[in-house]
N, C-alpha and C positions, 0 to 999 in steps of 0.2 A: 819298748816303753810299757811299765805296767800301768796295773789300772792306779794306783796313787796318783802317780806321776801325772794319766789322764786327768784326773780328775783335778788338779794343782791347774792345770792346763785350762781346762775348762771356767776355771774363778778370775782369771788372768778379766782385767777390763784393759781395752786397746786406746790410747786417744792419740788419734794426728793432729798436728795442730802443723801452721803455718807460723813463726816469727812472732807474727805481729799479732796473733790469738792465743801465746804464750803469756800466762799471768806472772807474776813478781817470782811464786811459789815454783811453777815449773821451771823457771829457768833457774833457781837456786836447787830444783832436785837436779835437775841435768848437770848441773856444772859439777856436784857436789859428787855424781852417782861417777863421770868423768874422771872428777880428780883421784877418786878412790882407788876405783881399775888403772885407769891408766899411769897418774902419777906414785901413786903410794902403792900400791901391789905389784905393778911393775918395774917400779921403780926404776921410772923414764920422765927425767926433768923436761919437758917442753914446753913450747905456744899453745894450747888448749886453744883458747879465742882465737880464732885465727880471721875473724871479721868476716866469716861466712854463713855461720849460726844464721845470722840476718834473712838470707837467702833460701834457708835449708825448709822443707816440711822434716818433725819429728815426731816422733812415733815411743812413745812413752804403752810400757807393761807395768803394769799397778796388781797387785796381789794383795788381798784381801788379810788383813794380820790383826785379830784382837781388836776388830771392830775399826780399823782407819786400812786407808790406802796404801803402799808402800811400795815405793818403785823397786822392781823385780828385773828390769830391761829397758833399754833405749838404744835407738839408732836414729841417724838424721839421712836425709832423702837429698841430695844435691841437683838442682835442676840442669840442663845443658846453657854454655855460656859460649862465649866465644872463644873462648880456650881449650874447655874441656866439651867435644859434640855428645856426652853421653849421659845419662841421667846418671849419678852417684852414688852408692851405698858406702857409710862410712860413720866410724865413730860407736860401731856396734858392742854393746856389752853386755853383759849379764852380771848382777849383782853378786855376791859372796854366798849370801843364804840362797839365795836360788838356783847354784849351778846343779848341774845332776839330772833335770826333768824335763830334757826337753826343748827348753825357754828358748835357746838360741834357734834349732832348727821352727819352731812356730813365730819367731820374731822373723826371720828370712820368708817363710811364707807369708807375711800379712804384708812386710815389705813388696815383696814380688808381687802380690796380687793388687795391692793397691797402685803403684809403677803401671801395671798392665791398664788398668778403670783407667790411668788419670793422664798416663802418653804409653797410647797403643804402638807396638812395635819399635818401642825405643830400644835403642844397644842400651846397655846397662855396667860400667865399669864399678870396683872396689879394688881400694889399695888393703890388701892385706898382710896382716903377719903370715911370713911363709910357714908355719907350722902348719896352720891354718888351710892350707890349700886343702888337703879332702873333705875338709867338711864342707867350703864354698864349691869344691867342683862334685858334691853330689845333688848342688843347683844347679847345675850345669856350666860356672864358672871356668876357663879357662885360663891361664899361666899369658901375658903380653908382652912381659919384660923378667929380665932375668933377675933374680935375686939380690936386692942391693940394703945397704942401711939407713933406715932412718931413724934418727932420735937412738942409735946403737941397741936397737931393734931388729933383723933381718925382715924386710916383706918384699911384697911383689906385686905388682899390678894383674888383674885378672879381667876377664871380660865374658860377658853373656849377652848373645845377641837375639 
């Protein structure tokens, strides 16, 4: 990483929020930053809402542009339920103008570190795009299940314990 890069790094403002500390405005940037990545650039028709938002802490990267905020990155935190025993990372993205500096690997650290504050010694799963697998197993993510489709997409279940 050069010093740019840091210093882009550095402007980055972090907010968790829980659901229900979600304003009108955050959930229209998340859904909106969502549909971008995932449905329109990917070009992967799916359920986006999946009735779990509800549930989720999210973790909103705002970057500083011409005087206003502008989301740069977001992931959502899934707690342990009766189905799934392990906290959740999932939903992760990085904006268009801000790929290149970084954003993903310091959004998986603020992830991981706040997971650690908030349930100590939890397992940690993410379903990821299989491409994807080295940059999550250089968090120490590991491969759970083999390779399958979703939304004709290839990913894979990973786990960090």
């Amino acid at each position: 990483m050069n010093d740019r890069q840091r210093s882009r790094l550095n402007e980055i403002e972090w907010r968790w929020k829980p659901f229900s500390e979600l304003s009108a405005a955050d959930v229209y940037e998340m859904l909106e930053a969502r549909s971008k990545v995932f449905v329109v650039e990917q070009n992967c028709v799916y359920g986006d809402i999946d009735g779990i938002d509800k549930d989720a802490w999210h973790l909103f990267a705002f970057m500083p542009i011409e005087g206003r905020s502008t989301l740069a990155g977001y992931l959502r935190v899934l707690l342990p339920d009766e189905t799934h025993p392990d906290v959740r990372i999932g939903r992760v993205l990085t904006t268009a103008e801000f790929r290149g500096i970084g954003l993903g690997n310091a959004m998986l650290e603020q992830a991981l570190k706040h997971i650690a504050s908030q349930w100590p010694n939890a397992a940690i799963s993410l379903h990821a795009q299989a491409h994807l697998q080295p940059f999550y197993g250089a968090f120490g993510f590991r491969p759970t299940s083999d390779i399958h489709d979703e939304d004709g997409i290839p990913h894979v279940w990973m786990r960090s314990a």
